[in-house]
C-alpha positions as CSV (number, residue, x, y, z in Angstrom):
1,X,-4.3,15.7,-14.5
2,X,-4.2,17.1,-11.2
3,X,-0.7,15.6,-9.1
4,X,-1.0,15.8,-5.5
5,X,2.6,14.2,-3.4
6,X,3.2,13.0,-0.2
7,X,5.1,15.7,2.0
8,X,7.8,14.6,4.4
9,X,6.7,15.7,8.0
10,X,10.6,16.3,8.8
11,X,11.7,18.3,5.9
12,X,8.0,19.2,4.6
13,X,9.3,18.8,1.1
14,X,8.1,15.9,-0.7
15,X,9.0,12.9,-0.3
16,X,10.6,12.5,-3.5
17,X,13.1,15.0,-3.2
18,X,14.5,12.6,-0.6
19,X,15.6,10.2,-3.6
20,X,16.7,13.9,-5.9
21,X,13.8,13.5,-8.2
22,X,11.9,16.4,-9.2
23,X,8.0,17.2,-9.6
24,X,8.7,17.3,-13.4
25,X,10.3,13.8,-13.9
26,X,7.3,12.1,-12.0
27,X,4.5,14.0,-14.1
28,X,6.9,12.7,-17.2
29,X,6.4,9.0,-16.4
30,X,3.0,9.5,-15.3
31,X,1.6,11.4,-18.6
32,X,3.2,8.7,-20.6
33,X,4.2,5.6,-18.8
34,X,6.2,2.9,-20.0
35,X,4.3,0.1,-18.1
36,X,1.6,1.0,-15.0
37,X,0.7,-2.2,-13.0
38,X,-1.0,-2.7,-9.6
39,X,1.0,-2.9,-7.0
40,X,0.0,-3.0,-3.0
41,X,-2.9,-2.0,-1.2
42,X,-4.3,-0.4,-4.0
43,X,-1.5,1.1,-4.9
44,X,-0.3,1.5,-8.4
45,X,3.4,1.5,-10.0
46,X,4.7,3.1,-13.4
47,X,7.6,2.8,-14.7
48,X,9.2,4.9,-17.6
49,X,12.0,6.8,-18.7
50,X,12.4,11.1,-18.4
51,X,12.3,13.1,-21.1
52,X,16.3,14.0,-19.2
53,X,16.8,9.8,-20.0
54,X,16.4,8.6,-16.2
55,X,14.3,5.3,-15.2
56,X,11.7,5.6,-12.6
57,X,9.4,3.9,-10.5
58,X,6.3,6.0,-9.3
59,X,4.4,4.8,-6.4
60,X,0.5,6.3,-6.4
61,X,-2.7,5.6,-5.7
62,X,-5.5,7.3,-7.3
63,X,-7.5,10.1,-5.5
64,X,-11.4,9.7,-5.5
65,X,-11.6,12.9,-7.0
66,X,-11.4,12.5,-11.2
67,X,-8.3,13.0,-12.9
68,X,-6.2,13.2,-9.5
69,X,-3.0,11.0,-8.7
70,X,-1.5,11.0,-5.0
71,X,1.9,10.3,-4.9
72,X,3.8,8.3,-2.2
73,X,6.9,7.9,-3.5
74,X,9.7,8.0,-6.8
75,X,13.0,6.3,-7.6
76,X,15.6,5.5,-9.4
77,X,15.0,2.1,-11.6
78,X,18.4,0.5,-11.5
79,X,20.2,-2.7,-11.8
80,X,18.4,-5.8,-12.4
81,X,14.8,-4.5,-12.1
82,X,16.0,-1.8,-15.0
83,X,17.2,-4.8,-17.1
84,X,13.9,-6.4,-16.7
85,X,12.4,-3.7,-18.0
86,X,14.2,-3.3,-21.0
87,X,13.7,-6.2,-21.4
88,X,9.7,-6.4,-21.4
89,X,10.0,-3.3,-23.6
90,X,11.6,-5.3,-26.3
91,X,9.2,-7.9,-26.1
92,X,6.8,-5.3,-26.5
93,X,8.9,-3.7,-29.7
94,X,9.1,0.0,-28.0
């Protein structure tokens, strides 16, 4: 799968190092997601856990070219939207 990420103009890094998450921990959610859901304008949203242990969110959309994810954005999955999660993996018996 071919990972493409949005680059902040400023510091022309991308934009997830902004919230200190790495290219590796976002390609570890997105080969194996814990739940990926629609979200916005097309956009989708996986959640999942590191193979280091963290939660994340992953913002992307699909590029039009095959196998290709852009992106937007990563972070951290804390408090109460962590719990919920949990708790929906549970349900699920993961």
């Amino acid at each position: 799968m071919n990972i493409r990420f949005y680059i902040d103009p400023e510091t022309e890094l991308p934009h997830i190092c902004n919230h200190e998450i790495d290219e590796e921990e976002v390609e570890d959610i997105l080969e194996s997601p814990g739940e990926d859901r629609p979200g916005q304008d097309g956009s989708r949203i996986a959640l999942g856990q590191t193979r280091g242990g963290r939660f994340l969110r992953v913002i992307y959309v699909r590029d039009p070219q095959p196998d290709s994810i852009f992106v937007i954005t990563a972070y951290d999955l804390r408090g109460k939207p962590l719990l919920a999660y949990r708790r929906r993996l549970r349900k699920k018996g993961r």
